[in-house]
PAKOL-199115 format. One record per residue (C-alpha): x, y, z. Coordinates in steps of 0.5 Angstrom, whole numbers, padded with zeros to 4 digits, always signed. Each point is the difference from the previous one (the first is absolute). Layout:
! PAKOL-199115
XYZ
...
This chain:
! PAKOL-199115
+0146-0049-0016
-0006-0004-0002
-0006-0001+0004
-0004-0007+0000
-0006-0001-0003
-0003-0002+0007
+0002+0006+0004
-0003+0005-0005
-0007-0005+0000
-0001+0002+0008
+0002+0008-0001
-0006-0001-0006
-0005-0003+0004
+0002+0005+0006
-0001+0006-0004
-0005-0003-0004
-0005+0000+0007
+0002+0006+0002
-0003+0003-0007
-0006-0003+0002
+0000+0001+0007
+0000+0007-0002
-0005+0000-0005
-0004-0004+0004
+0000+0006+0006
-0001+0005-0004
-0007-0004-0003
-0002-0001+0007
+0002+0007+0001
-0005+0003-0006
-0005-0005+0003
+0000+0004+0006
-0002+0006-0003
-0007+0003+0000
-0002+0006-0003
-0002+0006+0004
-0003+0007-0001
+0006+0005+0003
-0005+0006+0002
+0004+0007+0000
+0000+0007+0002
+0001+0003-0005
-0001+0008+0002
+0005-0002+0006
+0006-0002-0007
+0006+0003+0003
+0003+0005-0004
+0007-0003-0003
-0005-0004-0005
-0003+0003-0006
-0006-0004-0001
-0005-0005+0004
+0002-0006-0005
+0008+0002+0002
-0002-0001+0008
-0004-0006-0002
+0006-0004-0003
+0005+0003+0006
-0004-0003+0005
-0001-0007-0004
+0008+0000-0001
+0001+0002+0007
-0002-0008+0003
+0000-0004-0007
+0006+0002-0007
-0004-0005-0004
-0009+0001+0002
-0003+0003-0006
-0007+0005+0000
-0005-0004-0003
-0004+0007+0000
+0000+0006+0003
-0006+0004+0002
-0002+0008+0001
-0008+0000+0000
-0002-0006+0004
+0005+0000+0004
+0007+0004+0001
+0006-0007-0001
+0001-0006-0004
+0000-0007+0001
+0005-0006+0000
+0002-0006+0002
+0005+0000+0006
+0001-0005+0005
-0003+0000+0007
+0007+0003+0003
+0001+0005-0006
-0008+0002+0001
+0002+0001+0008
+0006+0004-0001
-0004+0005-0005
-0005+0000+0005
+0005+0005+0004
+0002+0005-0005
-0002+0006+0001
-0006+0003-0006
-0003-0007+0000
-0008+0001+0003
-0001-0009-0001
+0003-0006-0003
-0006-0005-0002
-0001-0006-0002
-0002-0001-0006
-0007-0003+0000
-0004-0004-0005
-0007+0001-0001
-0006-0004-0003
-0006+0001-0006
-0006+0000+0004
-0003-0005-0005
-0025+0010-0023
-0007+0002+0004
+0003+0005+0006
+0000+0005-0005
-0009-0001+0000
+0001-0002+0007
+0003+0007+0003
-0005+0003-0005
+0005+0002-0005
-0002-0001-0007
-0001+0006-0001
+0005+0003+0004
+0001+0005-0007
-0007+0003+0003
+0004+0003+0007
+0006+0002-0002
+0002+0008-0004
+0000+0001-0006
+0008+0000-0002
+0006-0004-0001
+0001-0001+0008
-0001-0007+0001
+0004-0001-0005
+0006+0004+0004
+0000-0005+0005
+0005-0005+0001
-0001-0006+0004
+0008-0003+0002
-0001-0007+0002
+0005-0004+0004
-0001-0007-0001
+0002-0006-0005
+0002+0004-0006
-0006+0000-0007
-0001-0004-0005
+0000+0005-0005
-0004-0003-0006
-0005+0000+0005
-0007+0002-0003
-0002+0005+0005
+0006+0004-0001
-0002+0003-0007
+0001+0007-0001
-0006+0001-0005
-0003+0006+0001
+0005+0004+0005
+0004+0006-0002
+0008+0000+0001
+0002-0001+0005
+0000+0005+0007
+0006+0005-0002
+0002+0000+0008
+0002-0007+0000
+0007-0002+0001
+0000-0007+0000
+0003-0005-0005
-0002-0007-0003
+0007-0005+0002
+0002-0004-0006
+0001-0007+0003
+0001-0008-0004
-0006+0000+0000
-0003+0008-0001
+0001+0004-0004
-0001+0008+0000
-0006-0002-0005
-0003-0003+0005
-0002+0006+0003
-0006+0005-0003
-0006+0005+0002
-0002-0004+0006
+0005-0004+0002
+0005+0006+0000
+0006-0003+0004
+0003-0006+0003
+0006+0000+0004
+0004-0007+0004
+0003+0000+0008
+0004-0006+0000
+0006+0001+0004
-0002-0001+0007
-0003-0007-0003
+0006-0001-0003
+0003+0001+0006
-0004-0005+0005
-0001-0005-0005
+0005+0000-0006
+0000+0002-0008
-0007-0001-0003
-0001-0006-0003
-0003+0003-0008
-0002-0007-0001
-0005+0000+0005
-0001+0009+0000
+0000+0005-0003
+0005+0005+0002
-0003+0005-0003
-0008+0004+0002
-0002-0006-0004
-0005-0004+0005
+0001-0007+0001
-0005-0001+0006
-0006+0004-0002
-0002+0003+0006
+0004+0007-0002
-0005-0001-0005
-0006-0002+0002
+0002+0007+0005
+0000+0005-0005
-0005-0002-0004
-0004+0000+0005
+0001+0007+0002
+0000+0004-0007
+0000-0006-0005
-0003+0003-0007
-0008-0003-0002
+0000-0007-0003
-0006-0003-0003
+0000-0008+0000
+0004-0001+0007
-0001-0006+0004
+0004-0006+0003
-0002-0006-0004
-0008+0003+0000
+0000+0002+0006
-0001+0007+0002
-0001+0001-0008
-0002+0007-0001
+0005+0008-0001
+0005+0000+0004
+0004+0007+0003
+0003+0003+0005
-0002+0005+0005
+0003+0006-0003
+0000-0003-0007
+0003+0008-0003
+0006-0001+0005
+0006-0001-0002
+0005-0006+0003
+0007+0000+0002
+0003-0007+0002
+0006-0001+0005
+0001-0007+0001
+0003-0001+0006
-0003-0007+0002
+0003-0006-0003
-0001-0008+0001
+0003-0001+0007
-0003+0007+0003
+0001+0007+0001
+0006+0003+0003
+0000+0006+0003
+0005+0004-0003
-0002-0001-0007
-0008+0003+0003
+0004+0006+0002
+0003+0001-0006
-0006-0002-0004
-0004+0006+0004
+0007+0004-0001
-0001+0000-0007
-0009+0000+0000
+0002+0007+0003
+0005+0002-0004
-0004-0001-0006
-0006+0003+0002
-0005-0004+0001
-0007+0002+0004
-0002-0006+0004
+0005-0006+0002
-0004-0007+0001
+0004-0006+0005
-0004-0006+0000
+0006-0003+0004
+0001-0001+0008
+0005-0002+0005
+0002-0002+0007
-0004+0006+0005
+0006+0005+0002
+0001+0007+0003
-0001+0005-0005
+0006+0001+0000
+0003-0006-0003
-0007-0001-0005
+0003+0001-0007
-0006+0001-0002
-0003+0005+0005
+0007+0004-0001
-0001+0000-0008
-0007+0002+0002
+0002+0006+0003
+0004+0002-0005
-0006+0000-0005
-0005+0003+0003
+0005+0005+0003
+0000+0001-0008
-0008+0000-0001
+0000-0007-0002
-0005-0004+0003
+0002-0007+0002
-0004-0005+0000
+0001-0007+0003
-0004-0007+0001
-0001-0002+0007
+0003-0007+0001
-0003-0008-0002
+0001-0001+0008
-0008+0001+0001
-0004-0003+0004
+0004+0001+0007
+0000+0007+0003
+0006+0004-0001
+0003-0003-0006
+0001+0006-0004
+0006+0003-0004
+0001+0007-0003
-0004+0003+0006
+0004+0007+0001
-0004+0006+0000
+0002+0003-0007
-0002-0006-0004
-0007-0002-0003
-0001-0008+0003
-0005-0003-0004
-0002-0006+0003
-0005-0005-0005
-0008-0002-0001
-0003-0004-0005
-0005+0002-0006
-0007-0002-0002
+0003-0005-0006
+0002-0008+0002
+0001-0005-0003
-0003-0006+0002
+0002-0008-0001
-0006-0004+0003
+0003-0006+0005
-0006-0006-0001
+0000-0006+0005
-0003-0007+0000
-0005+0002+0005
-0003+0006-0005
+0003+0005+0004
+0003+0006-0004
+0004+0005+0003
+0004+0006-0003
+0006+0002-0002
+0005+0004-0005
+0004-0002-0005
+0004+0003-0007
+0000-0008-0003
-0001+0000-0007
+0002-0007-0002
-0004-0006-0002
-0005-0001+0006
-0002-0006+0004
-0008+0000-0004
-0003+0000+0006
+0002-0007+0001
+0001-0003+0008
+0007-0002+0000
+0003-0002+0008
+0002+0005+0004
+0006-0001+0006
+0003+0004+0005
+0007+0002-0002
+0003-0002+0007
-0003-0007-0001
+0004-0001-0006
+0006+0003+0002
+0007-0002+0001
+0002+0006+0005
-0002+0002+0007
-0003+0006-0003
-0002-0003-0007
-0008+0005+0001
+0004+0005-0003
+0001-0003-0007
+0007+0003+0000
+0005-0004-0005
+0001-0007+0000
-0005-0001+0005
-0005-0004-0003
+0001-0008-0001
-0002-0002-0008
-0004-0005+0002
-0004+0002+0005
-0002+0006-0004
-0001-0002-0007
-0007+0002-0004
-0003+0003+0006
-0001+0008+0003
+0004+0001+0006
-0002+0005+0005
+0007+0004+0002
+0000+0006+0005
+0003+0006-0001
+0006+0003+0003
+0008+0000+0000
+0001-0002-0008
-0004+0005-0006
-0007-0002-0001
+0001-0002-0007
+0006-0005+0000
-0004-0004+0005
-0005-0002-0005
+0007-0001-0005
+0002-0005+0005
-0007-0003+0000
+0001+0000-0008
+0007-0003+0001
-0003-0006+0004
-0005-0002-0004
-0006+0003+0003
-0005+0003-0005
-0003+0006+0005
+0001+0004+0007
-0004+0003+0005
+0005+0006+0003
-0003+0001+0007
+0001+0006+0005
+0002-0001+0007
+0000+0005+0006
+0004+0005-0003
-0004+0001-0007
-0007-0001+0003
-0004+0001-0006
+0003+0004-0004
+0001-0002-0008
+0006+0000-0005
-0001-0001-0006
+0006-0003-0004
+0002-0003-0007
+0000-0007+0002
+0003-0006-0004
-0007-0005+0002
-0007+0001+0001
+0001+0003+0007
-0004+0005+0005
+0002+0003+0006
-0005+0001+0005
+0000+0003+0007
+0001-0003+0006
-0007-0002+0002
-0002-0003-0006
+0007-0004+0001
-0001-0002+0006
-0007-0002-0003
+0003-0005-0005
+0006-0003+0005
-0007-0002+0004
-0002-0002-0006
+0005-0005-0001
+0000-0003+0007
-0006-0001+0000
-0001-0004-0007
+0004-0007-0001
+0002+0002-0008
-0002+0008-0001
+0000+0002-0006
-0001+0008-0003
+0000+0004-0007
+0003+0006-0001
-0003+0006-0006
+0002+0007-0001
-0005+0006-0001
+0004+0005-0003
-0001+0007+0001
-0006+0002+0006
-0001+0007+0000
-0004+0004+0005
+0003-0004+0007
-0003+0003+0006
+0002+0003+0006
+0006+0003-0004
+0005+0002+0002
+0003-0004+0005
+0006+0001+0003
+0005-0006-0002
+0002-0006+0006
+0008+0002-0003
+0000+0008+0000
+0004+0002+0007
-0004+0003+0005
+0002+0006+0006
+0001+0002+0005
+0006+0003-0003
+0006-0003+0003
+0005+0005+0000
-0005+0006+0002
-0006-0003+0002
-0003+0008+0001
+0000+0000-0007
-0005-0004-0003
+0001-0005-0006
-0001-0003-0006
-0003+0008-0003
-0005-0004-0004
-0001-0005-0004
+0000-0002-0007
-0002-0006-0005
+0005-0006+0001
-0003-0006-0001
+0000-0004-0008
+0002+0006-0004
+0001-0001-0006
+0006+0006-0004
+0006-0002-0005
+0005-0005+0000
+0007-0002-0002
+0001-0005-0005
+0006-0003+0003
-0005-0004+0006
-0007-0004+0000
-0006+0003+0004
+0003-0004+0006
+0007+0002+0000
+0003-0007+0001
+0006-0002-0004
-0006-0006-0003
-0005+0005-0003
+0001+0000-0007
-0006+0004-0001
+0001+0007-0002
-0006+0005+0000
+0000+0008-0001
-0004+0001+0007
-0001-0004+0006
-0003+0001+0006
+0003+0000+0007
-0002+0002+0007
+0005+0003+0006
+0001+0008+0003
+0004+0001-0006
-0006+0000-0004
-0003+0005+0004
+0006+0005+0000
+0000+0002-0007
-0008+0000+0000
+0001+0006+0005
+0007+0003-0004
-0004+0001-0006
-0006+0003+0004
+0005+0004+0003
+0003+0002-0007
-0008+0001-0001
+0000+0006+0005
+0006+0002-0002
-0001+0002-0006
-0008+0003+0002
+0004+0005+0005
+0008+0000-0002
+0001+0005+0006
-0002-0005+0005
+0006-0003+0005
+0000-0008+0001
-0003+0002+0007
-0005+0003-0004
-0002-0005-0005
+0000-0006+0005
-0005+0004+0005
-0004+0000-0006
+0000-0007-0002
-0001-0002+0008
-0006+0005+0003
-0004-0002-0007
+0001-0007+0001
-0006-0004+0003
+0000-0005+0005
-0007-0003+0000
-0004-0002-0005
-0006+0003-0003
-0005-0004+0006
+0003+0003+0005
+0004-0006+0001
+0009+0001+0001
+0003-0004-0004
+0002-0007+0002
+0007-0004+0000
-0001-0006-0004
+0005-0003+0006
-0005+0001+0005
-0006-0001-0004
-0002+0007+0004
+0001+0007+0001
+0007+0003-0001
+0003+0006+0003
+0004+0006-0002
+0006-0005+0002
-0002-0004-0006
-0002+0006-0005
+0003+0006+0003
-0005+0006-0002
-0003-0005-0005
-0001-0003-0007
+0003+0006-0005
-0006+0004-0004
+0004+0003-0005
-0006+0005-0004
-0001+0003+0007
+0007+0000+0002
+0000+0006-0007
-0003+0004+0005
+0001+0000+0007
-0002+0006+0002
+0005+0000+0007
+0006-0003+0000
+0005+0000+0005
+0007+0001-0002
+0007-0001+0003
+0006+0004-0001
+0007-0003+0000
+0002+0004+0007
-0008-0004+0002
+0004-0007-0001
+0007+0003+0002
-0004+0002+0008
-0003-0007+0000
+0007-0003+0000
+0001+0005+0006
-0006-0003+0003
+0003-0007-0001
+0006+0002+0004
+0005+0000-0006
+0007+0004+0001
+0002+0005-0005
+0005-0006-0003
-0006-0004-0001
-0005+0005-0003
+0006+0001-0004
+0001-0007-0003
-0008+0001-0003
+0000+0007-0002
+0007+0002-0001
+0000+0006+0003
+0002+0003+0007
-0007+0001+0004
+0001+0001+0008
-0007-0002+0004
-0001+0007+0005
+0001-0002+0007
-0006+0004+0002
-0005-0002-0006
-0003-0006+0002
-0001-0005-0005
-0006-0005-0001
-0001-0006-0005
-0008+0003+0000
+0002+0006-0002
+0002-0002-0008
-0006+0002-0004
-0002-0007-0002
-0006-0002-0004
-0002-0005+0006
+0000-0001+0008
+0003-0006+0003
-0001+0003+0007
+0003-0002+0006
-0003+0000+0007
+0003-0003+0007
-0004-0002+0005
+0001-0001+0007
-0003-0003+0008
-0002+0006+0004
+0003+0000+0007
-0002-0008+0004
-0003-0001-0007
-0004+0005-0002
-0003+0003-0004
+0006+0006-0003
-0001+0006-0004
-0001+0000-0008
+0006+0000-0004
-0001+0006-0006
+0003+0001-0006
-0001+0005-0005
+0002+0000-0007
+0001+0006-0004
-0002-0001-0008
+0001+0005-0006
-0004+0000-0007
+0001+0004-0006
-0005+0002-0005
+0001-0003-0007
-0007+0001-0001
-0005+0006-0002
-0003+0003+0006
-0004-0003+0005
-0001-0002+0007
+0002-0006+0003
-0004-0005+0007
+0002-0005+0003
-0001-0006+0002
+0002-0006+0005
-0002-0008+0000
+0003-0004+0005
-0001-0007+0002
+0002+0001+0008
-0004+0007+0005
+0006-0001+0005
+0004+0004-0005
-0002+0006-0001
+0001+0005-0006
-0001+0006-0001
+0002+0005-0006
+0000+0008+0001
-0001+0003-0004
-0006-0003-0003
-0001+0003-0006
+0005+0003-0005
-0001+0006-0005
+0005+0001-0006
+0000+0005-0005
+0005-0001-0004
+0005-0005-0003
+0006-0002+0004
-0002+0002+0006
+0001-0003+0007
-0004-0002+0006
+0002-0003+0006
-0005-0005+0005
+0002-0004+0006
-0003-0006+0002
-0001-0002+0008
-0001-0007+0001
+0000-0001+0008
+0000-0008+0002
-0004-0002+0006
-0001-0007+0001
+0002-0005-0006
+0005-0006+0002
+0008+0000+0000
+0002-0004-0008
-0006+0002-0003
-0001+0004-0007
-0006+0003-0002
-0001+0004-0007
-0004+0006-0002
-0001+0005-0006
+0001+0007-0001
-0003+0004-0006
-0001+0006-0002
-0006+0002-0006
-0002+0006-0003
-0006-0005-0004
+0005-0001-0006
+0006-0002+0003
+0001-0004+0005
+0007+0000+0004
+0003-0007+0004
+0004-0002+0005
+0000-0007+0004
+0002+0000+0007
+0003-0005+0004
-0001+0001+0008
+0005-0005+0003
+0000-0001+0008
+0006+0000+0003
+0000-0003+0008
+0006+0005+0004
+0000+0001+0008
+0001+0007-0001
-0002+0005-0005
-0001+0007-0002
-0007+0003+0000
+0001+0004-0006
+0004-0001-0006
+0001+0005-0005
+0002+0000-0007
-0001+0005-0006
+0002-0001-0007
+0004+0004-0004
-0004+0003-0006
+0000-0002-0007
């Protein structure tokens, strides 16, 4: 029997969409599906499996035949991650063993002189004679490395550490030759970006360790790059440049691409940094403020300093608010940024002979010192907010042949000036609002341009106004060295009170963070904009991620001065030596502000690494010391499982207290209350018990309290501490008993104990609280270190 051509199209058509409908299905399906990190217990494993990874996979299968591992985890975290649908990801949620299911989350980049700045220029003079600086291994977790990098010549280092174990990953772009002496591994975390955001593009990135951005870069080089004579950005900042720890050896987990970081590549990156043995783990990253618990990083860090890693992150660009810091748990050393004593002022010259003063890396043809006409961006715009310069904003005609002031904010700094260019303009004026103040950035601009502080801003706006046709010039300066007051603390570093324990203060300290000058990528221009053709060695560039391998290859510093120290040990180092108060007696300023900052901008203070080689007293923590304070945030065993991987019960009969870990510092709570018909009520008391250890030759030690504010009174007993001999421990109580200061109000205070050579710090933030009742007393003891 013959079938018709005409019946045979339809049944075509019909299978023909039926094939599409369930590929379609099947895409939108895939499009549903979000990587998470499966968290397990791995010591509850029933008995019928041979191995964890068996478990793992049973599991996964158990809700999905087709979901694949992107990797599994044994040292951060007992699981793996992969990509599942919201209902597949529910439904594992109730498998017995599985401790959390999270979504993975993406986290950002927190995006020369330091070395004189911190009194390092002859940082040989401090240190043993051995090979121990050179033992220490720096891992960095950022954007990958340039490997041809001048600041990675391994000229003069031996071989490399024998207990390193790492590996350099051969890429497209990266051979196993682009390792060496100083550079000694390089590996790339991938698959959970994959996973989010499809293949990467090795058109546009590298995927390799190979650095496309920069920032990774800049990070390591910063840390512990090798001495370069003849650095500097287009003779800016000319001069040596080198590391921290410039006898330090680099490790590269590449873990951070173009469209971010993801959490399951940072755990796996961090997996492997301890595996290979590295002694310091630097993060100049963030993400959303979460529990720690769900904080990839905070969850990493454990495991690493469980392992006698110090890990060191940066504090978050989300200054000046209060509040706005990332990275705050307890074992991580936050570093928040400060200026150095080196600016690059550019000279705004207007039509009425005022000069004002900003800062600029231009390097091109300049305006001569001629007067040309100076218009505000919103005057010459098309759009409603044409102030900012953003793309396409800015109407040709209007703007052709003359300087154009534009406000900073909401788009980069520098692609504001290539708008202006692009229009036709032949200068910019790069203006600070509310939220900069008077802080200065310098950039690689693409025309003559000064960026100037809010005041002088505003200044040249009311300029305009007031002249019918206001002109200007603009000259850059070069290099000024010798700026002072310095340090200050940076309007974009991010400030406590600490958001998730607020009786934990943070950041720890600060570090230089603002127009620092460290290598570079070959692959971008100095202001990272796909337009920037330029390519330099080195460039100089601001933000906490900055300052967080300043502080990392400092760490690395007292790590190879005192191998047997733990991480706790090295930051009480770095903290109780740092300064918060400039050599008149002044506290350092907060450029935001224009006036004194406070321990929630600086944290124990500004980082004085020649001093931090010898301490005297440290105050140290063990693992057990941060597994207790997690009881005193009211974790379960399940929740202190999923950060330590390890059964830990809080004892139903041991009270638990955030004040009793043996932290460097004192963020002090203190409630207050009305009395009966409004009277006066009794003072609320709380006693603070500390532990210092001897890392120093005998001698006694006294102490000392400054406070801005009698109606907190603090006494410390013992007065005076004898020690003998090395390691050995003394404990002190600290009382503050408040009286009558007002509900909501935060005063600041400094203890310091000296033997006349060394002098050992802690800020102290005394935080008011208002209740309608509260205990009389309130006790809390530190365990010992």
């Amino acid at each position: 029997m013959k079938i018709s051509k005409l019946r045979v199209l339809p049944l075509m058509t019909v299978l023909f969409l039926c094939h599409a409908f369930v590929e379609a299905e099947e895409m939108n399906n895939q499009q549903k599906k979000k990587t998470f990190i499966i968290h397990m217990d791995k010591s509850n494993m029933p008995a019928s499996f041979d191995d964890h990874l068996q478990w793992y996979d049973s599991s996964l299968k158990s809700v999905s035949d087709s979901a694949n591992m992107l990797y599994t985890y044994n040292n951060v975290i007992h699981g793996y991650s992969v990509q599942l649908t919201a209902e597949e990801a529910g439904f594992l949620k109730e498998q017995p063993g599985i401790l959390l299911v999270q979504e993975d989350i993406k986290y950002e980049l927190h995006t020369t002189r330091s070395p004189e700045f911190l009194g390092l220029l002859n940082s040989d003079a401090y240190l043993p004679e051995s090979s121990t600086p050179s033992e220490v291994i720096i891992g960095m977790l950022d954007t990958g490395v340039w490997p041809e990098a001048s600041s990675f010549d391994d000229k003069g280092l031996g071989p490399v550490p024998s207990g390193w174990k790492g590996e350099c990953e051969v890429g497209r772009t990266f051979n196993s030759s682009s390792c060496n002496r100083k550079l000694i591994g390089a590996r790339f975390f991938s698959e959970g970006y994959e996973a989010a955001f499809g293949p990467i593009d090795e058109t546009a990135e590298s995927k390799s360790p190979r650095d496309d951005d920069g920032h990774g870069t800049h990070t390591s080089t910063t840390a512990a790059g090798s001495t370069v004579v003849g650095a500097g950005l287009f003779g800016y900042a000319a001069g040596t440049a080198r590391g921290m720890a410039r006898h330090s050896r680099v490790a590269a987990y590449k873990v951070c691409w173009l469209g971010g970081c993801l959490g399951s590549d940072i755990i796996a990156g961090m997996e492997k940094a301890i595996e290979d043995g590295v002694h310091i783990l630097s993060l100049s990253l963030g993400g959303s403020l979460s529990e720690y618990f769900r904080d990839t990083v905070a969850i990493g860090a454990f495991a690493a300093t469980s392992k006698g890693i110090l890990v060191s992150c940066s504090a978050g660009n989300g200054g000046p608010g209060p509040g706005s810091l990332s990275n705050v748990a307890p074992w991580i050393t936050t570093i928040g940024a400060g200026t150095m004593d080196r600016q690059f002022p550019a000279y705004v010259t207007l039509g009425n002979g005022k000069k004002l003063t900003g800062a600029s890396l231009y390097s091109g043809k300049s305006l001569a010192g001629s007067l040309m006409p100076l218009v505000y961006a919103r005057n010459v715009s098309s759009t409603s907010n044409g102030n900012l310069c953003t793309k396409g904003s800015l109407i040709p005609e209007k703007v052709k042949g003359k300087i154009v002031v534009c406000d900073r904010g909401m788009n980069p700094r520098a692609q504001k000036g290539l708008e202006v260019k692009d229009a036709g303009g032949i200068g910019m004026v790069l203006s600070n609002t509310d939220a900069f103040g008077e802080e200065l950035v310098a950039d690689a601009h693409f025309l003559p341009t000064a960026a100037v502080g809010q005041i002088a801003g505003d200044e040249i706006k009311k300029y305009m106004l007031s002249e019918p046709n206001p002109s200007a010039t603009i000259a850059s300066a070069g290099t000024l060295l010798g700026v002072q007051p310095s340090p200050v603390v940076a309007a974009f570093s991010s400030r406590g009170p600490n958001p998730i324990t607020p009786d934990i203060l943070k950041p720890d300290l600060i570090a230089p963070g603002v127009n620092i000058l460290a290598g570079w990528t070959g692959k971008v221009g100095p202001t990272g904009l796909p337009e920037d053709t330029r390519h330099v060695g080195f460039n100089i560039i601001s933000g906490t991620s900055m300052s967080c391998p300043h502080v990392s290859g400092l760490a690395a510093l007292v790590k190879a001065a005192h191998p047997e120290w733990s991480p706790a040990a090295i930051r009480s180092a770095l903290m109780t030596t740092a300064y918060s108060k400039y050599k008149n007696g002044e506290r350092i300023q907060d450029v935001a502000t224009g006036m004194a900052a406070t321990p929630f901008d600086y944290g124990a203070g500004h980082v004085d690494p020649v001093s931090a080689l010898d301490p005297g007293l440290v105050y140290d923590i063990t693992v057990e010391d941060y597994l207790d304070f997690l009881c005193a945030i009211k974790y379960s065993s399940s929740l202190i499982k999923i950060i330590a991987k390890q059964d830990y019960s809080c004892k139903v009969d041991k009270e638990y207290s955030v004040a009793g870990l043996n932290y460097p510092s004192f963020a002090v709570p203190l409630q207050t209350a009305s009395g009966p018909n409004g009277g006066s009520s009794a003072p609320t008391i709380v006693k603070y018990t500390r532990t210092l250890t001897n890392v120093g030759n005998p001698a006694t030690y006294k102490v000392t309290i400054s406070q801005e504010t009698e109606a907190v009174k603090i006494l410390v007993l013992p007065e005076v501490l004898d020690f003998s001999n090395p390691n050995e421990r003394k404990t002190y109580t600290v009382t503050f008993t408040a009286r009558s200061m007002p509900s909501g109000t935060t005063s600041f205070a400094h203890l310091e104990w000296s033997d006349g050579k060394h002098i050992v710090g802690s800020p102290i933030t005394l935080n008011l609280q208002g209740t309608e009742t509260f205990p009389n007393h309130v006790s809390t003891t530190a365990k010992l270190g």
